[in-house]
C-alpha positions as CSV (number, residue, x, y, z in Angstrom):
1,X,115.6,99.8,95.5
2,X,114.5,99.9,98.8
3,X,110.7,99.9,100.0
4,X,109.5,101.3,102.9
5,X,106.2,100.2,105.2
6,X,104.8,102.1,107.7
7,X,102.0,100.4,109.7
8,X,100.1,100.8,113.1
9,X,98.9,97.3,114.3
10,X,97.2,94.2,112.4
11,X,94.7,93.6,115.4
12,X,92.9,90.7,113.2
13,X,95.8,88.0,113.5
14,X,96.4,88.3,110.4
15,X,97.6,91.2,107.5
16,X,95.3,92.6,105.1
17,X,95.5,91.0,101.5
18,X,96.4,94.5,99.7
19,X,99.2,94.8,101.9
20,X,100.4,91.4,102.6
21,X,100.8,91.6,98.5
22,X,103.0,94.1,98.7
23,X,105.1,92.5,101.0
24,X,105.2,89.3,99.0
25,X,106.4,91.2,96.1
26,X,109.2,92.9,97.6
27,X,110.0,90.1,99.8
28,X,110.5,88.1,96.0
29,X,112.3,90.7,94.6
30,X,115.2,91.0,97.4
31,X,115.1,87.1,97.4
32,X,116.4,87.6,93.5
33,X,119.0,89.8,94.5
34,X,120.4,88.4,96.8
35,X,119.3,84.6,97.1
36,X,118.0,84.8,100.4
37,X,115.7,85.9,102.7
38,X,116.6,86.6,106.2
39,X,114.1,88.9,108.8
40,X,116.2,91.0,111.4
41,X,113.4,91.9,113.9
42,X,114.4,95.0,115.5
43,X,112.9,95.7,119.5
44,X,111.9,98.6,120.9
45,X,113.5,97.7,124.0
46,X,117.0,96.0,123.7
47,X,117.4,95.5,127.6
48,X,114.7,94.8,129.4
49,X,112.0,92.0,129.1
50,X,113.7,90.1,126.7
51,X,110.9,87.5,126.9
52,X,108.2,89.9,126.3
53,X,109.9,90.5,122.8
54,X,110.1,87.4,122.0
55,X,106.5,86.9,122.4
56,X,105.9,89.8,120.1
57,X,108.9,87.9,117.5
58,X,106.6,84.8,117.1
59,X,103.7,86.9,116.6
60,X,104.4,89.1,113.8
61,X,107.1,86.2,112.4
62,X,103.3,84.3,112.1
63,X,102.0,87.1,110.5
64,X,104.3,87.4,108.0
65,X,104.6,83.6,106.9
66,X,101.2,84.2,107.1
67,X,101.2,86.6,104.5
68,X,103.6,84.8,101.9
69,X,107.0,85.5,103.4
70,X,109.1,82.2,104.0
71,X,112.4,83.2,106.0
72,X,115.7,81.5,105.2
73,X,116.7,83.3,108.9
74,X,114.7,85.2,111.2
75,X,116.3,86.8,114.8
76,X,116.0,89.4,116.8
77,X,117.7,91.8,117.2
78,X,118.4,94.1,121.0
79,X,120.5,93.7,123.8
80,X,121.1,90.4,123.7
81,X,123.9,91.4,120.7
82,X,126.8,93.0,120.4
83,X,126.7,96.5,118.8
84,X,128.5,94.9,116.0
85,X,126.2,91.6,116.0
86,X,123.1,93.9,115.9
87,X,124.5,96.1,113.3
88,X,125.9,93.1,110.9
89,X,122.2,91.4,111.6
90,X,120.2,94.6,110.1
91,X,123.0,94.8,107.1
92,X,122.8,91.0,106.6
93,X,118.5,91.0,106.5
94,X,116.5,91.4,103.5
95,X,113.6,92.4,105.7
96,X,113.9,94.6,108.9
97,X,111.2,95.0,111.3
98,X,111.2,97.8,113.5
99,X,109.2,97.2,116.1
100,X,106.2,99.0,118.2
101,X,107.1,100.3,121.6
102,X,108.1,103.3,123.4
103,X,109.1,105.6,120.4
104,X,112.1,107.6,122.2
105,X,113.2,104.8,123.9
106,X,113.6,102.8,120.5
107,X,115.4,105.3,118.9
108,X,117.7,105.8,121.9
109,X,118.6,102.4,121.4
110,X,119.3,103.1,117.5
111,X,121.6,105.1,118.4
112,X,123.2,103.0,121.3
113,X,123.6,100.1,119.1
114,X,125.1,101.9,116.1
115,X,122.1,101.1,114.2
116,X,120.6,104.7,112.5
117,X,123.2,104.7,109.9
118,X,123.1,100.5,108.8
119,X,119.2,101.4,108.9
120,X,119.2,104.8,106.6
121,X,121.7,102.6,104.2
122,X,119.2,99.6,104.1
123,X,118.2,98.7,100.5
124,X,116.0,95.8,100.8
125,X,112.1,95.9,102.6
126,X,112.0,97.6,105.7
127,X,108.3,97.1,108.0
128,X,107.8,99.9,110.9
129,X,105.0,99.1,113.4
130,X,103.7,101.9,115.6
131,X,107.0,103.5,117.0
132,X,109.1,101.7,114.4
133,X,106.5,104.0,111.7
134,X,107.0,106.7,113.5
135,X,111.1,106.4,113.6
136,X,111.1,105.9,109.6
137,X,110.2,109.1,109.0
138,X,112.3,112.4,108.7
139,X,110.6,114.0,111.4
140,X,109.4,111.7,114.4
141,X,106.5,113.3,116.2
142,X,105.6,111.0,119.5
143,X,102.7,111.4,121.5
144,X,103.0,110.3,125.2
145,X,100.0,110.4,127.5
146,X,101.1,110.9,131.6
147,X,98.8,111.9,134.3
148,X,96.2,111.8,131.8
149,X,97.6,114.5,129.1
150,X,99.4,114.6,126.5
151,X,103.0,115.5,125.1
152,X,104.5,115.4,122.0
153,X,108.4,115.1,121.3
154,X,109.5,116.4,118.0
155,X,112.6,114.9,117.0
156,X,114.7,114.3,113.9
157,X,114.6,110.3,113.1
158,X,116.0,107.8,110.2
159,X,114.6,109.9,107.3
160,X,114.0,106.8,105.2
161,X,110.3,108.0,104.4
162,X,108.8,111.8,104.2
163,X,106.0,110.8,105.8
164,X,105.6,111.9,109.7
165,X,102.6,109.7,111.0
166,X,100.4,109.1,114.3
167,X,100.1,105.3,114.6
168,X,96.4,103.6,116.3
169,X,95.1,106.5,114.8
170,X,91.1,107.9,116.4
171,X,90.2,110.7,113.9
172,X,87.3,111.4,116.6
173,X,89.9,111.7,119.4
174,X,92.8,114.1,118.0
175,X,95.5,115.4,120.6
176,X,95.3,118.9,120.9
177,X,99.2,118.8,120.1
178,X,99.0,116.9,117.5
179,X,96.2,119.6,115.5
180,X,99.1,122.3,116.2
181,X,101.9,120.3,115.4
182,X,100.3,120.1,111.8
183,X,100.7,123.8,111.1
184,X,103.8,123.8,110.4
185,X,103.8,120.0,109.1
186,X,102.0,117.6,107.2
187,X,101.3,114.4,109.3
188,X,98.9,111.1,108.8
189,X,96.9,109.4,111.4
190,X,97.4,106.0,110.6
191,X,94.7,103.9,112.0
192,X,95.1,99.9,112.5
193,X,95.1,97.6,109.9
194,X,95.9,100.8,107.4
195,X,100.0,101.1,106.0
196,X,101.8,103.6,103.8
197,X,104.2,102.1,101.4
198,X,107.0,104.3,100.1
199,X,108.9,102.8,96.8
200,X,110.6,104.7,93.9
201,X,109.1,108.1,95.9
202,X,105.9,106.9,94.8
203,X,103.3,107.1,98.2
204,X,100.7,104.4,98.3
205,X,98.1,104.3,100.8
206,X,96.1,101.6,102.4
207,X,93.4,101.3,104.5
208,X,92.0,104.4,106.8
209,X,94.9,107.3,106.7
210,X,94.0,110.7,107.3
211,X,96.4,113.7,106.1
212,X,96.2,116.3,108.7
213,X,97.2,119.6,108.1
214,X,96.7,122.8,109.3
215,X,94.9,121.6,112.1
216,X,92.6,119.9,109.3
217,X,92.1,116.4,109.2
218,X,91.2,114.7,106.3
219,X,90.7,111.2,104.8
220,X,92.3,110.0,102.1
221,X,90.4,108.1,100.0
């Protein structure tokens, strides 16, 4: 059975124990199903920069050994593959990581590379970071600030979670859009160092989240 981590950002250099155990323990379970455990680290941006995502690879690879997870294999996964490379990678990997980034721009990419559908079928641990959290959900709601407003795109994503979320969540600072938006949705502000974990349906929370709806926001405790 699958499970399913949405996070924002682990500024501290390292993951917070409650979640890092939860990681551990799924990361153990798909190692008895299978053997193995291999990461597929899914960009944000497949074509451009490559060496920028490969500074952010050995980063959060570091922070997950950190945490407990030893990686029989660990690559990345964007432009530098084939369709069919990319797509075999996320259906080889006991762990995917979905990146942070620009959040249309990854799930353009998705798309490009044939990936939604090896990603919705994915039955081991699957980690989303900032856009990658946001492009788990059923309903992906991004927030872009240009020329210092904001927009939201509403869009329908991988549908691996029910839970739409705002990543680098300020619960002082929420976007005008964002208090609409929740009338006719239920969406969590998801500050840093906080995750959701979805496994067996159950919803777990950790750290800050705040459930917003209604144009109410409201901590869960």
């Amino acid at each position: 059975m699958a499970v399913y981590v949405q996070t924002s950002m682990f500024n501290n250099s390292f993951i917070p124990p409650a979640i890092a155990g939860v990681l551990r323990a799924a990361a153990a379970d798909a190692r008895s199903q299978s053997g193995k455990l291999d990461l597929a680290f899914v960009a944000s941006e497949f074509e451009q920069s490559p060496e920028r995502t490969d500074r952010y690879f050995d980063f959060f690879l570091a922070l997950l050994e950190g945490a407990g997870l030893c990686f029989d294999r660990a690559r990345v996964v964007d432009g530098r593959m084939s369709a069919a490379e990319a797509q075999d990678a996320v259906r080889s990997a006991e762990v995917v990581w979905l990146s942070g980034g620009w959040t249309p721009t990854q799930w353009g990419y998705f798309e490009k590379y044939g990936l939604v559908e090896p990603l919705r079928a994915h039955a081991g641990l699957v980690i989303g970071m900032s856009a990658g959290s946001i492009n788990m959900a059923e309903t992906a709601a991004s927030t872009e600030t240009l020329d210092g407003g904001t927009s939201l795109l509403v869009y329908p994503a991988l549908g691996l979670v029910s839970t739409t979320v705002e990543p680098h969540f300020d619960p002082e600072h929420v976007a005008p859009e964002l208090l609409e938006f929740s009338r006719g949705y239920v969406l969590y502000g998801l500050c840093d160092e906080a995750a959701i974990v979805c496994k067996d349906g159950e919803v777990t929370f950790f750290g800050d989240v705040y459930r917003i709806e209604n144009g109410v926001c409201t901590k869960i405790l």
